[in-house]
C-alpha positions in Angstrom: 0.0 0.0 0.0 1.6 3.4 -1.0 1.0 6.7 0.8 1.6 10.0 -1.2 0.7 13.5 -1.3 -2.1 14.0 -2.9 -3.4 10.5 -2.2 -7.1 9.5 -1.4 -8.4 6.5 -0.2 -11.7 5.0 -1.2 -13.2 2.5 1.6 -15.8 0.3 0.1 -15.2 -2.1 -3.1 -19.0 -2.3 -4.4 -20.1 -0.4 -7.7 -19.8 2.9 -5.7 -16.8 2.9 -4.6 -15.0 1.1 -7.5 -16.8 4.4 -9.5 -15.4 6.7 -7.0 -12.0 4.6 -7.3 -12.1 5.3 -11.6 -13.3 8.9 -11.5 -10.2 9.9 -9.2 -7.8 7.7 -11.1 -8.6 8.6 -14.6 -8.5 12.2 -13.3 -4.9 11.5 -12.3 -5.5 11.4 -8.7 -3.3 8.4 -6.4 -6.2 6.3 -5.2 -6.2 3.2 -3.3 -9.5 1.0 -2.6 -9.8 -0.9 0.2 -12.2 -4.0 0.0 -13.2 -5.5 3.1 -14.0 -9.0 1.6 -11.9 -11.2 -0.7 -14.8 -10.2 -3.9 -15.4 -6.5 -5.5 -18.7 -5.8 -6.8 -20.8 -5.6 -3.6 -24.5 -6.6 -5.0 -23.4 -7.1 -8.5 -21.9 -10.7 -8.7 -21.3 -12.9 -11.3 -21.5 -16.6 -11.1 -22.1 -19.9 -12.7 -24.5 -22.6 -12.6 -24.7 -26.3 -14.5 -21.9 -24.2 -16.0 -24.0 -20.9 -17.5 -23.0 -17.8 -16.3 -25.8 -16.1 -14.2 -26.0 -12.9 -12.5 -26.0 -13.7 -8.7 -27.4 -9.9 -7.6 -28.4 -7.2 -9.5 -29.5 -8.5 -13.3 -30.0 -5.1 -15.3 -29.3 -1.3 -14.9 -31.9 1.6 -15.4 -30.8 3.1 -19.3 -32.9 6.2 -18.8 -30.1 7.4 -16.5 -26.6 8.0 -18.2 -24.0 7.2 -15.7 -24.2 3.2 -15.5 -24.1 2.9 -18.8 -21.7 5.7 -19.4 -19.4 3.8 -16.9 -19.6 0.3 -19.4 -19.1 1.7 -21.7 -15.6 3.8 -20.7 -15.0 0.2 -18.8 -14.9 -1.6 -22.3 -18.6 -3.3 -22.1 -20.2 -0.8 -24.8 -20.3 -3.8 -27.4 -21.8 -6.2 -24.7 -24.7 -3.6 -23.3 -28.1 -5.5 -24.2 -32.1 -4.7 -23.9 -34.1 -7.3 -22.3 -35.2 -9.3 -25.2 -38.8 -9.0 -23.6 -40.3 -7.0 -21.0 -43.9 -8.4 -20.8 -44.4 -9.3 -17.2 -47.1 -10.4 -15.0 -48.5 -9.8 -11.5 -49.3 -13.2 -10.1 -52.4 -12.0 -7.5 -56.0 -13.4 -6.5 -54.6 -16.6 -7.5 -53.9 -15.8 -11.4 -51.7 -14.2 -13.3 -52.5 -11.2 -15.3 -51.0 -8.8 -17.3 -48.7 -5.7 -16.1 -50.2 -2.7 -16.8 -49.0 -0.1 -18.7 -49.4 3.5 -18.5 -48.6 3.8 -14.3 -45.8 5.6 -12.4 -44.3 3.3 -10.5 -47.7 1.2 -10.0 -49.8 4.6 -9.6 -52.0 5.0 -12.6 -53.5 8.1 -14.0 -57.2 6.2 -14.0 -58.4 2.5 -13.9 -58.8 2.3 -17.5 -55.3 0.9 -17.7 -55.6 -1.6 -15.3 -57.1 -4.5 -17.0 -58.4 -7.7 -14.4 -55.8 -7.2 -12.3 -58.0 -5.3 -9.0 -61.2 -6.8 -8.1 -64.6 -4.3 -9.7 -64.2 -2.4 -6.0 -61.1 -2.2 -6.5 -61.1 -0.4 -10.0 -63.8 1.9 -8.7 -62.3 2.8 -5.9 -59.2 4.0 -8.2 -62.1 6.3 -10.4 -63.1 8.2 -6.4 -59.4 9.9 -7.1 -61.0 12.8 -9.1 -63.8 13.3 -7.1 -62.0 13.7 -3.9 -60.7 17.0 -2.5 -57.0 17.7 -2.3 -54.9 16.2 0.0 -52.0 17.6 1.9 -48.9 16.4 1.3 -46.4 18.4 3.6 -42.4 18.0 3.3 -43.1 14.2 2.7 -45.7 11.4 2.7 -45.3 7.5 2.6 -46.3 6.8 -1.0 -48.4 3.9 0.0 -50.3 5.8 2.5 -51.1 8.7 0.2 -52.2 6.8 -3.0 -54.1 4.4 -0.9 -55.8 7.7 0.4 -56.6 9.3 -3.1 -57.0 5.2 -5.0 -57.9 3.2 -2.2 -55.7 0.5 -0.7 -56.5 -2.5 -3.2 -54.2 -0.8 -6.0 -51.3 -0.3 -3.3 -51.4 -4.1 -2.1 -51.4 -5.1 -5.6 -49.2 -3.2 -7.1 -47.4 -0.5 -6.3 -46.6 -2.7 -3.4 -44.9 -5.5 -5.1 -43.3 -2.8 -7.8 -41.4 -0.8 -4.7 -40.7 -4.1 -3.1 -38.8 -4.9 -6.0 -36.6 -2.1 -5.4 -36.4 -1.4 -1.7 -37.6 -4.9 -0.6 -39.9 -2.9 1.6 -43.3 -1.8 3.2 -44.6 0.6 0.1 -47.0 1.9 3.3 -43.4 3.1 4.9 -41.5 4.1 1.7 -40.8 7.9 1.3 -42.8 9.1 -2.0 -40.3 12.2 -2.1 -37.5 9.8 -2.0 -38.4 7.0 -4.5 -40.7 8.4 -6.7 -39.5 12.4 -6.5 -41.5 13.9 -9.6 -44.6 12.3 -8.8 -44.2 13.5 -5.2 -43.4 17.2 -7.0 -46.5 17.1 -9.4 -49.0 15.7 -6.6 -48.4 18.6 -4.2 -49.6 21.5 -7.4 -52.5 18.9 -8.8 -55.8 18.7 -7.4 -56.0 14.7 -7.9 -53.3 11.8 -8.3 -54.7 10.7 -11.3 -53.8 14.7 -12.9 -50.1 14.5 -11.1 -49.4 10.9 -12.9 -50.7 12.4 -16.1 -48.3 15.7 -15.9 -45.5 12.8 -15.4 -45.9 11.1 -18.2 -46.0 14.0 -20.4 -43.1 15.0 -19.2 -41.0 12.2 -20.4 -39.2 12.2 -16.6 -39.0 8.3 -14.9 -40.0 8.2 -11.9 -36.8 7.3 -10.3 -33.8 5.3 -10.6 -34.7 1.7 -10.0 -32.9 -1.7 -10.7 -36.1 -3.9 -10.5 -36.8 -7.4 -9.7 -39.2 -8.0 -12.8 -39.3 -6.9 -16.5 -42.0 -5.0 -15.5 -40.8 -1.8 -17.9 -40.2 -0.7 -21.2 -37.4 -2.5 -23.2 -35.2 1.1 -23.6 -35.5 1.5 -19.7 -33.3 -1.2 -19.1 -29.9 -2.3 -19.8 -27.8 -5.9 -19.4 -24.3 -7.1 -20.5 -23.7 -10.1 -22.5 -22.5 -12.5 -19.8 -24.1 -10.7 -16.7 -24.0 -7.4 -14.9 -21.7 -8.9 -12.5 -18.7 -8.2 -15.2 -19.3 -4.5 -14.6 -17.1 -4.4 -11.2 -13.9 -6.6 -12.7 -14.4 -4.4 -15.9 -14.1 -0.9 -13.4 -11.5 -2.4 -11.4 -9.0 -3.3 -14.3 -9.7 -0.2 -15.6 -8.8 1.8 -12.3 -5.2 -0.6 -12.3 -4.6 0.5 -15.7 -4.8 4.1 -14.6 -2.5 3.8 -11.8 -4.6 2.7 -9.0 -4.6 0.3 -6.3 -7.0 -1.9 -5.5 -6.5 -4.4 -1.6 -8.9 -7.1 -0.9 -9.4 -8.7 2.2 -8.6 -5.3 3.8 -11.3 -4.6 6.5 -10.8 -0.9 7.8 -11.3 -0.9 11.5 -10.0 2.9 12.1 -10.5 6.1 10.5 -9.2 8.9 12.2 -7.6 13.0 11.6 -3.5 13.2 11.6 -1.1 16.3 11.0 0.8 15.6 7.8 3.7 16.8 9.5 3.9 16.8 12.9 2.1 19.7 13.6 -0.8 20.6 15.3 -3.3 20.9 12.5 -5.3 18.0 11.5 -5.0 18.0 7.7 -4.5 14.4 6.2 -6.7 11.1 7.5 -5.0 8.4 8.8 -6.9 4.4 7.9 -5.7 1.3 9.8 -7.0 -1.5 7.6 -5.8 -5.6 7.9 -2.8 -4.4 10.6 -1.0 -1.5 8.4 -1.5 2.2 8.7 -2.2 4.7 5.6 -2.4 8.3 5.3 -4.2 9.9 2.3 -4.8 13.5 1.6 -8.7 12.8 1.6 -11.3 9.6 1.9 -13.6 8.5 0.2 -16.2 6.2 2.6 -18.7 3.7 0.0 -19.8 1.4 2.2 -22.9 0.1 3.7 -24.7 3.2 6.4 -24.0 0.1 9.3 -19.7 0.5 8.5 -20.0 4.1 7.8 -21.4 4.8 11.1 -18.4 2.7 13.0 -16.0 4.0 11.1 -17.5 7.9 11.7 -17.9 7.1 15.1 -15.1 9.9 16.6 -14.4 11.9 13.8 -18.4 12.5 13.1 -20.8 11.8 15.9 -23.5 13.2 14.4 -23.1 12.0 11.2 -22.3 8.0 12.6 -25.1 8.6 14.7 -27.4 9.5 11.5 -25.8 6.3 9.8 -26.7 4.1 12.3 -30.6 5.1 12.4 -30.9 3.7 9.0 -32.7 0.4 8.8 -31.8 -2.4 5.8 -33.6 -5.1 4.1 -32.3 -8.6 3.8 -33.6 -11.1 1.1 -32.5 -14.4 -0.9 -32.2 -15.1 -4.7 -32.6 -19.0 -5.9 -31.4 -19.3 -9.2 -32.8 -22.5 -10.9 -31.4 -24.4 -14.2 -33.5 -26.7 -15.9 -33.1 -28.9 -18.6 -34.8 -26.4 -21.6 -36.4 -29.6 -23.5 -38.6 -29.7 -20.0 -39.8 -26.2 -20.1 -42.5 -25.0 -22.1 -45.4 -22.1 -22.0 -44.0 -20.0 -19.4 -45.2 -16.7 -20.3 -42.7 -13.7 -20.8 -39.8 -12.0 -18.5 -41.5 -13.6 -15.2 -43.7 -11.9 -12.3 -44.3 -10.1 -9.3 -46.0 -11.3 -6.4 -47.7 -9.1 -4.4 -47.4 -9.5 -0.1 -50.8 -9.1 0.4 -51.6 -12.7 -1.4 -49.1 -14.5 1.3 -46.6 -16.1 -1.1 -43.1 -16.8 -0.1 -41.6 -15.6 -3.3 -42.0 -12.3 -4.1 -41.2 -12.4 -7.7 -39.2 -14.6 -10.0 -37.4 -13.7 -13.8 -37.7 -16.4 -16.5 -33.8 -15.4 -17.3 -33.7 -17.3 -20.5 -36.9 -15.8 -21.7 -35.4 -12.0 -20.4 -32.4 -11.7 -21.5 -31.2 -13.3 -25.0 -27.0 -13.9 -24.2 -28.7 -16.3 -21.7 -30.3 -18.2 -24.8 -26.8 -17.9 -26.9 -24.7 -19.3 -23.6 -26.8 -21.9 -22.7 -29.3 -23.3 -25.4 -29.4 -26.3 -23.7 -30.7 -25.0 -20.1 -33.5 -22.9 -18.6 -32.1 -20.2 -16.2 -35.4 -18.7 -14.2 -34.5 -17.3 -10.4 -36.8 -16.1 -7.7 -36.8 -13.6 -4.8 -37.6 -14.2 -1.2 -37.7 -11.6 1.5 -38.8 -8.0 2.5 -37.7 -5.7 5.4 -39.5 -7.3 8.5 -39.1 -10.5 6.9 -35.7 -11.8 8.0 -37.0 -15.2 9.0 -37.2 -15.8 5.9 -33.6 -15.9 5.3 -33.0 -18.4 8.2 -34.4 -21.1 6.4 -32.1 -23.2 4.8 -31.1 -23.9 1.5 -33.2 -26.7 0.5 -36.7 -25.1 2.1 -35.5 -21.9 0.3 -35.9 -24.0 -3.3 -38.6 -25.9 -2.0 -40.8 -22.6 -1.3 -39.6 -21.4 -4.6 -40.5 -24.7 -6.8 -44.3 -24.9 -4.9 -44.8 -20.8 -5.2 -43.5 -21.6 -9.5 -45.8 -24.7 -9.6 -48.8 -22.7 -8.2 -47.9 -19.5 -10.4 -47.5 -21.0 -13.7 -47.8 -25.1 -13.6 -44.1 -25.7 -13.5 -43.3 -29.5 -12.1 -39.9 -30.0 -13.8 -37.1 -30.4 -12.1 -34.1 -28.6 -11.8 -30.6 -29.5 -12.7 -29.1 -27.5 -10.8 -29.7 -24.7 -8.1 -27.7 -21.7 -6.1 -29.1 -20.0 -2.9 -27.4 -16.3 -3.2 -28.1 -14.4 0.4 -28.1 -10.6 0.5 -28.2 -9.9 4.1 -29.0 -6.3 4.8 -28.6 -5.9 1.0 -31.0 -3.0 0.5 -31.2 0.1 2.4 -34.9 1.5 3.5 -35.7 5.1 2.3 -39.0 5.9 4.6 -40.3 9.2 5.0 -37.4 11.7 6.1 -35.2 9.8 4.8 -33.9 12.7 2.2 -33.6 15.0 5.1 -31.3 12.3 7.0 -29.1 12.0 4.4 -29.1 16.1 3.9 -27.8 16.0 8.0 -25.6 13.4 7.1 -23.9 15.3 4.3 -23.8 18.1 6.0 -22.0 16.8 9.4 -19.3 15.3 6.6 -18.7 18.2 4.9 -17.6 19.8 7.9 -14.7 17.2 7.8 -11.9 18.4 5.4 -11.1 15.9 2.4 -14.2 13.1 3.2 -17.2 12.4 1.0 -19.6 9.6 1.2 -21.4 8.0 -1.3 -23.3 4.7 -2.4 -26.5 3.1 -2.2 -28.2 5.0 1.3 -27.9 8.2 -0.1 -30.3 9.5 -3.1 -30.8 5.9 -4.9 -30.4 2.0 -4.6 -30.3 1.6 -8.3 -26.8 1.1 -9.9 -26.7 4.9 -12.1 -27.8 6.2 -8.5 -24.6 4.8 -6.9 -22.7 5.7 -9.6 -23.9 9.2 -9.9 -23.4 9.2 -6.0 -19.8 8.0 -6.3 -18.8 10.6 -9.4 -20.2 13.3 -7.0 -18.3 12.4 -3.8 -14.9 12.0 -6.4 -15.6 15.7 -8.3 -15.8 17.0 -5.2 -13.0 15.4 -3.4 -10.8 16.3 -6.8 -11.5 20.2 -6.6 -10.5 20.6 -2.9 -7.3 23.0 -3.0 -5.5 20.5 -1.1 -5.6 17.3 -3.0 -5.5 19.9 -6.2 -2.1 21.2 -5.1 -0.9 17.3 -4.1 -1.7 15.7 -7.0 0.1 18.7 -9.1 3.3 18.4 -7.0 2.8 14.6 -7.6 3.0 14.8 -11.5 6.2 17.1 -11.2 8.0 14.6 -9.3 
């Protein structure tokens, strides 16, 4: 590990920080990543199974959003970015499943017409009462679940913006911040009279309504981006490329103190000192992507406020089980997959026909059937206690009842994401404004990644280029890295 002026650290070797680490390197800045585990990538993870290459996290990237795609693309991957090769999803609810809609913001839909059989006949005219209800008030922030269920009625929330947001957040859409995950509907509903007017203002704007990743293929085919061979290739892709610049990338390297240090000797506190697996670094400025849990330890004496802002923030932890089967005994499964809404008490909460979704699948393994499903929500930990077995068992009963599936698989991988997604309930844009804000005061440290304005992957990487610019303008790194180049 080297230690120059000039020199920044990036704590954290998921997409956000490996971003952060290929902003400042290709900018010329000294950088070296620390990764607490033996694997980069955090939730983006390649893998293999009877020998096809799967994604093992995070499947596609929002397209609609520049900066993933931007980052593939300067990584290399621009020849292997791929749409979904369909899109046409389902909702598996009142024991059938039926078409996604079309024409909703993030599951909220400008009037019932668009709904087809998917809500019962109460349902659908309880969406219609919308425009004949007064305004409501909205204040600084609302639980998006809890406001449309006010203005629609609670039928359309259970069975589907529920299980939509869950996707994302893996959480309780009656607890999810609208202001946070779905801003421009949130912006539109507070200068409309009904919901139905706000998602209608949306959609003629063009704007999405935030940066999701997405469980199902529940969206348009441009929305969404993969990579021949899995998004899991993204984070070697990032990390070769920040080597090739001159950076430094440690594995196995768990930081256990951060702390101020005079560069010198004397009294003022100007560099950061990181103790990480036994040795000591000092680095001109840091740059902390990891989960809001390490953040806060890490924070702990240089940031109290901030560590104790960290620590407040709650996480999700859920399953995938990825299932190959032999192709020749799969037939009439219809489209990407489907959601499962809570309300209907399935153990899955979705599942994505993968060889159906995404067409490098097909080319790499003609001779299998990749499919996976997801288990668990915030509250539902329990879940992931069960072992690997009952996990597929639940999965293969919950894919049977869905769809009529009774093959069986060759092959199977039980891939646990525990406190994998952070929640963003109401206020939760305000904590992370306190948050920034008790960092900032802190010379040379930014934070960035998934628990700040986004869980989707152009999110953290938008988060991490931020954190980097910012780091990169400070007059002390500026005249560092300078005196760096001369010598």
């Amino acid at each position: 590990m080297h230690t120059r002026t000039g020199h920044v650290v990036v704590i954290g070797g998921g997409i956000a920080g490996l971003a952060a680490a290929h902003r400042l390197a290709t900018a010329g800045v000294p950088v070296t990543l620390l990764e607490a585990t033996h694997q980069l990538g955090g939730k983006l993870q390649a893998g293999e199974i009877a020998g096809a290459p799967v994604d093992l996290g995070a499947e596609s990237m929002l397209a609609r959003r520049p900066e993933a795609v931007a980052l593939a693309r300067a990584v290399g991957l621009g020849d292997r970015l791929q749409a979904p090769a369909t899109t046409s999803a389902a909702v598996w609810t009142r024991d059938a499943l039926r078409p996604m809609p079309k024409g909703h913001v993030m599951g909220v839909p400008a009037d019932a017409t668009v709904l087809g059989d998917l809500l019962t006949e109460e349902g659908l005219r309880r969406v219609e009462r919308d425009r004949d209800l007064p305004p409501s008030e909205i204040g600084d922030d609302i639980a998006i679940g809890a406001y449309v269920a006010e203005r629609m009625g609670h039928e359309i929330v259970d069975r589907l913006v529920e299980p939509l947001l869950g996707g994302v957040y893996a959480g309780d859409a009656y607890r999810i911040s609208m202001r946070a995950a779905v801003p421009k509907l949130f912006d539109e509903a507070r200068t409309h009279r009904t919901l139905g007017d706000a998602v209608r203002a949306v959609q003629r704007s063009g704007a999405q309504p935030a940066d999701v990743a997405g469980s199902g293929a529940a969206q348009p085919a441009a929305a969404f981006m993969g990579i021949d061979g899995g998004i899991g290739l993204l984070p070697g892709a990032v990390a070769d490329a920040v080597r090739a610049a001159g950076g430094e990338i440690v594995t196995e390297a768990p930081v256990t103190a951060l702390r101020r240090t005079a560069a010198d000797g004397s009294p003022a506190q100007d560099r950061w000192e990181i103790t990480a697996a036994g040795r000591t670094l000092h680095a001109d400025a840091v740059v902390l992507a990891t989960p809001a849990w390490s953040a806060a330890a890490l924070l702990a004496d240089v940031s109290p406020t901030a560590s104790a802002e960290l620590g407040a923030v709650e996480y999700a932890s859920m399953a995938l089980v990825t299932f190959a089967f032999r192709r020749a005994d799969i037939e009439g499964l219809p489209g990407s997959g489907f959601l499962v809404p809570p309300v209907d008490g399935r153990t899955i909460k979705a599942s994505t026909f993968s060889s159906q979704k995404w067409q490098w699948v097909t080319d790499r393994s003609p001779d299998l059937f990749v499919l996976r499903t997801s288990v668990g929500r915030h509250g539902e930990e329990e879940q992931l206690h069960r072992d690997d077995a009952d996990l597929v068992a639940a999965s293969l009963k919950d894919l049977a009842a869905a769809t009529g599936l009774t093959a069986r698989p060759v092959a199977t991988e039980v891939t646990r994401w525990i406190g994998g997604l952070p929640q963003y309930p109401v206020g939760h844009l305000t904590r992370v404004a306190r948050i920034r804000e008790a960092v900032a005061a802190l010379p040379g440290l930014r934070v960035c990644g998934a628990v700040y304005e986004g869980v989707g992957i152009p999110a953290c990487v938008a988060s991490a280029h931020h954190a980097a610019d910012e780091i990169i303008a400070t007059p002390t790194l500026a005249r560092g890295t300078r005196r760096d180049r001369r010598e």
